[in-house]
Phi, psi and omega in degrees: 000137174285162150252169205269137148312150141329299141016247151323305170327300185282356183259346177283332160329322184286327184292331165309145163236095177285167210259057200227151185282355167236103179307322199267327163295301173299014183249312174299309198257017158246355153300309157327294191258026154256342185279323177307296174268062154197204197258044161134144184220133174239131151236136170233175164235148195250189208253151185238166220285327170304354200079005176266215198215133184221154214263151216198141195206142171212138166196174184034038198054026179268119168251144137277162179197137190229140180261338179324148174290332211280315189266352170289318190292324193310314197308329185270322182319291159336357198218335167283346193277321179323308203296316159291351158268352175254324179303302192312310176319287188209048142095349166303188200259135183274123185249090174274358185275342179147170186144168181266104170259183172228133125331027219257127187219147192304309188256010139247344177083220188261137161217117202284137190240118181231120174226208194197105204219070184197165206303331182278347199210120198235077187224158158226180195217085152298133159233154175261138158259152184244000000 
């Protein structure tokens, strides 16, 4: 058996349906606490040679990349919810179009979030802060 990239890991979420009341939190905070163990996780999503959209993760120089429809619409829903969740955490000011946020969890420590949520550019950027 192989094990999965980080990579991997993080784009198989989207493919998931857990059995939780929010599909959309939970992809944010296990996005989190993948970003937490390793040195940095980036997803976007880019345009693929057919003319579609195909959602694309990258780290440690492992790229992954799924053309599925299900997990490209999730990604901005995901990245406007982060933006809301960090105004709930601790009061920043809510952007769902971009920004730099923070993280701080008990049971992850801090992770810094920098993304994009506008029509040219759809990414976010994990970091572990130390």
């Amino acid at each position: 058996m192989t094990s999965l990239t980080t990579a991997e890991r993080a784009l198989d979420l989207f493919r998931q349906r857990p059995d939780v009341e929010n599909r959309i939190d939970w992809i944010a905070n296990q996005l989190l606490a993948l970003a937490a163990e390793g040195d940095g996780l980036a997803l976007r999503i880019v345009a693929t040679e057919a003319g579609g959209h195909a959602l694309e993760c990258a780290e440690s120089g492992h790229v992954s990349v799924t053309t599925e429809a299900g997990p490209v619409r999730l990604f901005r829903t995901v990245l406007a919810r982060l933006a809301k969740m960090a105004e709930e955490e601790s009061g920043a000011a809510f952007n769902p179009y971009g920004g730099a946020l923070v993280f701080r969890r008990c049971d992850i420590g801090a992770v810094s979030v920098e993304f994009s949520n506008v029509a040219a550019l759809h990414s976010v950027r994990f970091a572990k802060r130390i």
